[in-house]
C-alpha positions in Angstrom: 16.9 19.9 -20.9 17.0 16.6 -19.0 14.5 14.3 -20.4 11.0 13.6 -18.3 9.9 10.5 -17.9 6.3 10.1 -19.3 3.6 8.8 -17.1 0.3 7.5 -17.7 -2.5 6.9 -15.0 -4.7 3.9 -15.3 -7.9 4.5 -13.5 -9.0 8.1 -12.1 -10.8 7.8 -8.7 -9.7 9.4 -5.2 -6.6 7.7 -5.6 -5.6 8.8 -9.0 -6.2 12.4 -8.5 -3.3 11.6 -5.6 -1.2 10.0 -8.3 -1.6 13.6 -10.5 -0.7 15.8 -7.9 2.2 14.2 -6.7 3.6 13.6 -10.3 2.9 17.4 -11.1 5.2 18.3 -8.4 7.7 16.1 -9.6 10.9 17.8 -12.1 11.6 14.8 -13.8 8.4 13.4 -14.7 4.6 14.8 -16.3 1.3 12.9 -16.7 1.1 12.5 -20.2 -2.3 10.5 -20.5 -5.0 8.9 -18.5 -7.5 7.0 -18.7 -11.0 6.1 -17.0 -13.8 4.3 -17.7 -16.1 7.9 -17.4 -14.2 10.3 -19.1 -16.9 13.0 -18.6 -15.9 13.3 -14.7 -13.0 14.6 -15.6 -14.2 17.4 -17.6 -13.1 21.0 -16.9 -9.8 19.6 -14.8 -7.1 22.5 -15.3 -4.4 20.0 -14.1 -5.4 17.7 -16.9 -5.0 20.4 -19.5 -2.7 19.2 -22.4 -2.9 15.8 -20.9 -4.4 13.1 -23.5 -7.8 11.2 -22.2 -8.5 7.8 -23.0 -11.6 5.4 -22.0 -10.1 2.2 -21.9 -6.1 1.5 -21.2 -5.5 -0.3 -24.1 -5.3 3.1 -25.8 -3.3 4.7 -22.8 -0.7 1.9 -23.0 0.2 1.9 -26.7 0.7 6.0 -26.7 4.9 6.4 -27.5 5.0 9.2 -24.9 4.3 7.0 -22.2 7.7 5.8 -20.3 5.8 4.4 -17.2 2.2 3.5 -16.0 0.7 4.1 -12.4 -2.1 2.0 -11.9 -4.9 2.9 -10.0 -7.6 0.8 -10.8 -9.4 -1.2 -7.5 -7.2 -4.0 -6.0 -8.5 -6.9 -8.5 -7.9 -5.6 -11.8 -4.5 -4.6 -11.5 -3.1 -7.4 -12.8 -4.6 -7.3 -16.5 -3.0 -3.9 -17.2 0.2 -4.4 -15.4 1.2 -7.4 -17.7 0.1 -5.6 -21.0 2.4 -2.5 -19.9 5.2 -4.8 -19.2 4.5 -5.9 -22.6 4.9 -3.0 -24.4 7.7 -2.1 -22.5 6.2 0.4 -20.0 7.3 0.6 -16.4 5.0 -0.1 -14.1 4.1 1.7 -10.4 0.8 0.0 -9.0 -1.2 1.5 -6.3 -1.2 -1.4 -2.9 -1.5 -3.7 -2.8 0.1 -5.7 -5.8 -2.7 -7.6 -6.1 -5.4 -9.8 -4.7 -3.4 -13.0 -3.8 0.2 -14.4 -4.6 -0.7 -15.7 -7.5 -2.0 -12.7 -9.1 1.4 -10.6 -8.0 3.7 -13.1 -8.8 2.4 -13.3 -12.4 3.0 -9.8 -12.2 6.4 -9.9 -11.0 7.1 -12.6 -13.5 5.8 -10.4 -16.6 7.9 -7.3 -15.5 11.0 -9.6 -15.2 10.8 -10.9 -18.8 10.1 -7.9 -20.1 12.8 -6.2 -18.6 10.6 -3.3 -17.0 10.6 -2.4 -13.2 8.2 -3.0 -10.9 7.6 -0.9 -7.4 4.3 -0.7 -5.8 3.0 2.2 -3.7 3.7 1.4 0.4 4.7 6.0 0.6 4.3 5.1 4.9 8.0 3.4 4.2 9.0 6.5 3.3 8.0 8.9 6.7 11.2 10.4 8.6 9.9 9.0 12.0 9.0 5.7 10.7 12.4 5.8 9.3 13.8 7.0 12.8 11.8 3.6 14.0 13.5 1.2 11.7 17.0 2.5 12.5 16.0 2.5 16.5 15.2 -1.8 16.0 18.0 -2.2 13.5 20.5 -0.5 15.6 19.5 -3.2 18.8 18.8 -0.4 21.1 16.0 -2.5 22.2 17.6 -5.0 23.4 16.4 -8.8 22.8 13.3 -8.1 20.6 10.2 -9.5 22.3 6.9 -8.4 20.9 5.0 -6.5 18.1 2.3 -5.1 17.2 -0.1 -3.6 14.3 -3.0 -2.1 14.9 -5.3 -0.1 12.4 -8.7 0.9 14.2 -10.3 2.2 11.7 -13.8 3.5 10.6 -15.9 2.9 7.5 -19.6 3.4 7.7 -21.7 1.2 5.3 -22.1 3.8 2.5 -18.8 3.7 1.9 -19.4 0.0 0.5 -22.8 1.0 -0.9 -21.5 3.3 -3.4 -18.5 1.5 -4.5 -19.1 -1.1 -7.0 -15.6 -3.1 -5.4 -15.0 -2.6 -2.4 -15.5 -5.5 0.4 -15.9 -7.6 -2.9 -13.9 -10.7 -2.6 -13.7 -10.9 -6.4 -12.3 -7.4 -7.2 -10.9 -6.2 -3.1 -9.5 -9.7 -2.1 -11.5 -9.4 1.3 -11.6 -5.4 3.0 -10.3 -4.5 6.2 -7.2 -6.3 6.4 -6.5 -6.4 2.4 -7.0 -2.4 1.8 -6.9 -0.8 5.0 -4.5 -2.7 7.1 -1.9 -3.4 4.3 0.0 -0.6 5.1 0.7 -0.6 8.6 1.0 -4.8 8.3 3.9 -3.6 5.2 5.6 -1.1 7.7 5.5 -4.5 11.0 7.3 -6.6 8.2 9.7 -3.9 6.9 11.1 -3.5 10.3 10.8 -7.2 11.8 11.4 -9.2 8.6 10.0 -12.5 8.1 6.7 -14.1 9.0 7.4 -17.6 9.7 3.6 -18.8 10.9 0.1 -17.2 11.0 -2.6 -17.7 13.7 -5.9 -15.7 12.6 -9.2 -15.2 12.5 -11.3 -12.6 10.4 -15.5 -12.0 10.6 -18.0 -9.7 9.3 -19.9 -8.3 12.3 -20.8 -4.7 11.5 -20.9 -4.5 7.6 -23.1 -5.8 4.5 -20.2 -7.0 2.6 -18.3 -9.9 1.2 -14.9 -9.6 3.0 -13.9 -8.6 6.6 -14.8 -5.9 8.6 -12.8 -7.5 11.1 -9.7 -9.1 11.6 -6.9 -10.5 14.3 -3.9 -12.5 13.9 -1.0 -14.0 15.9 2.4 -14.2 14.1 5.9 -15.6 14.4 8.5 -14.1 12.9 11.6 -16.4 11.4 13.5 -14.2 14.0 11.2 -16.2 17.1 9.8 -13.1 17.8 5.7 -13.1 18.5 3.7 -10.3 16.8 -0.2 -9.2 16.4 -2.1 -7.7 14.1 -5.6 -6.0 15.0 -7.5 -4.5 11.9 -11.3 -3.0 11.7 -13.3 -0.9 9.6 -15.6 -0.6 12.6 -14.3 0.9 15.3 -16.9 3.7 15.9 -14.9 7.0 15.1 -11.5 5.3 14.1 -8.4 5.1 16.1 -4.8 6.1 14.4 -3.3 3.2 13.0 -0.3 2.6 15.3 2.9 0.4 15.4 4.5 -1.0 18.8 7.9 -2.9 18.8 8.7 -4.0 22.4 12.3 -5.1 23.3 13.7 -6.4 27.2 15.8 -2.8 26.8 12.9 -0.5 26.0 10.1 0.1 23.5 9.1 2.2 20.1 5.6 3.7 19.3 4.4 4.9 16.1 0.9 6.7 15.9 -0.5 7.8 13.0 2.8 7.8 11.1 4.2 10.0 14.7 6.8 8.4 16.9 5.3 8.5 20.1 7.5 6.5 22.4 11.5 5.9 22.0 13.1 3.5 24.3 12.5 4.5 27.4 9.5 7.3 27.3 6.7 8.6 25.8 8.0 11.8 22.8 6.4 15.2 24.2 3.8 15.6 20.9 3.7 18.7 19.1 0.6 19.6 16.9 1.8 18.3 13.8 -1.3 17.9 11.7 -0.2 14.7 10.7 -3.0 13.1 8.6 -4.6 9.5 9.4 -7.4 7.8 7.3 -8.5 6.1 10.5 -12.2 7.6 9.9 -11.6 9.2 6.3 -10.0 7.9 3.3 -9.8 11.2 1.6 -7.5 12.8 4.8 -4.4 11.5 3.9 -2.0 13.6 2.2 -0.3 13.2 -1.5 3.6 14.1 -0.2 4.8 10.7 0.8 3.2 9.2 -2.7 5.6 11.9 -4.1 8.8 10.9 -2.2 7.9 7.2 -3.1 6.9 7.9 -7.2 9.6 10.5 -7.4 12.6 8.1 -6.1 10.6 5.2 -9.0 11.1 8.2 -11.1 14.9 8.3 -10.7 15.3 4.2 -10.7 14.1 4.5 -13.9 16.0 7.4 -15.0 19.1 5.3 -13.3 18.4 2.3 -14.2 18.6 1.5 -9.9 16.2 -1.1 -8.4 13.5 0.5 -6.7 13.4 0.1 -2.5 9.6 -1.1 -2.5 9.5 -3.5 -6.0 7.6 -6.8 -6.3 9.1 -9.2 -4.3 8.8 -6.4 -1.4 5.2 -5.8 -2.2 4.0 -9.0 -2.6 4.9 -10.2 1.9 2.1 -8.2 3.2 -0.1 -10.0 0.4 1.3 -13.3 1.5 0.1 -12.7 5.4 -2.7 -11.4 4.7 -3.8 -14.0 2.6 -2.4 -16.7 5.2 -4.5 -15.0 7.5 -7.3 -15.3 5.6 -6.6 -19.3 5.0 -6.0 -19.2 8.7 -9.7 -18.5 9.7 -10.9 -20.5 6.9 -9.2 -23.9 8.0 -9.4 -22.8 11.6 -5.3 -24.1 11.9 -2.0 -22.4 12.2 -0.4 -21.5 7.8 3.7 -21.9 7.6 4.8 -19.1 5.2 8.0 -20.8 4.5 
């Protein structure tokens, strides 16, 4: 029998129960341990049957059946275990984004480097066919001279959402809120496809929310390609709006809609009801499959010994805008990436 990669999951909210359902549906891999900081929540879980629990992930690290960590703690504390996995001589898969700032993921990086570990963080919207059909559509110049794009992620958190989180919209522990763990993903999927940023224009506000970091943010960007760009993220837009992607060239245009093309080239894509999921007005609607296309290819880089598509250096660009953003609205001036 082929050997299965042993996984452990640090941290057990919402997101880790993704984590342990896309792992279980994975050949070549099992959840071995996790661990949480309240074990007694996960009493009586059938899929952690056989599975060893641990309260702290000191414990979870130095277990010799684990081959690989997914972390899924919140945003700030990712760091801390990520370097003592790489230390042990774990791999290491951490939920988006890599961390708060730069210098938090490229400590990160660094550790995983030295120690000779790999290093892929979760971005499972790389991984959609049509987004996929998307990147091929701009690669392949169809468009023409490339003139504008766009990110936007509408989205809708009311105020409990904060309330009974002891994290999020915290600066210390989220690194700010809308922008930082909403809009990542969609702001991952604009720089995947147009590639550098060279400078950032933004501007980010709380309006709508008691909390620390934004409920509201817009930027203007230049890519290193002279192409201009925008980003528009919320967490309160009444209702939510599907996050969406527009890349505008002098030949024709491409739409993506909660994770749907919409538009290719020329016209609008006659929509069929897919039941395609968006977290535009709940986090808990989007589905575990692209997690397990994304943890099951990590899976097989490590099996392989292959670099994984989405690893540090990858990771940490949307972290990098963002955080120019940020500095952006702070200084009131235009930030140079490069």
């Amino acid at each position: 029998m082929e050997k299965k990669i042993g996984i452990g999951i640090i941290g057990f909210g919402s997101i880790g129960g993704h984590h342990l359902k896309a792992i279980n549906d994975i050949d070549e891999a099992q959840v071995v341990a996790v661990s949480t900081r309240n074990i007694s929540k996960l009493e009586g879980m059938s899929e952690l049957e056989g599975v060893s629990i641990y309260d702290n992930h000191n414990d979870l690290i130095n277990d010799e059946s684990i081959d690989m960590v997914s972390i899924c703690t919140p945003s700030g504390f990712h760091l801390e275990p990520a370097l003592k996995a790489a230390a042990a001589g774990k791999h290491v898969m951490v939920e988006k984004p890599l961390e708060i700032n730069i210098e938090r993921s490229k400590e990160m990086i660094a550790a995983c480097k030295k120690h000779n570990v790999k290093l892929s963080c979760i971005f499972q919207n790389r991984y959609s066919d049509d987004f996929l059909k998307l990147k091929k559509r701009v690669q392949s110049g169809d468009l023409g001279k490339l003139v504008l794009a766009n990110a936007y992620i509408k989205w809708f958190r009311e105020q409990a959402y904060y309330d009974t989180s002891d994290w999020k919209g915290k600066l210390s522990a989220d690194g700010g809120a809308a922008l930082i763990n909403q809009g990542i993903h969609t702001i991952d999927l604009l720089l995947d496809v147009m590639g550098d940023v060279k400078s950032v224009r933004g501007k980010v506000a709380t309006i709508s929310r008691k909390i620390e970091g934004e409920d509201i943010g817009v930027a203007i960007l230049e890519f290193e390609n002279g192409v201009l760009g925008t980003i528009e993220g919320s967490t309160s837009i009444l209702a939510g709006f599907p996050e969406k992607i527009e890349i505008h060239g002098d030949q024709g245009s491409v739409i993506l809609e909660k994770g749907e093309l919409i538009h290719d080239l020329d016209g609008p894509i006659e929509q069929l009801e897919s039941g395609a999921a968006s977290g535009s007005s709940d986090p808990m609607a989007i589905d575990y499959q692209l997690h397990k296309t994304q943890i099951e290819e990590f899976v097989k880089n490590i099996l392989e010994d292959t670099a994984p598509r989405v690893d540090g250096l990858e990771a940490i660009r949307a972290v990098e805008v963002i955080n120019a953003i940020y500095e952006s609205s702070r200084t009131n001036e235009v930030v140079y990436l490069k």
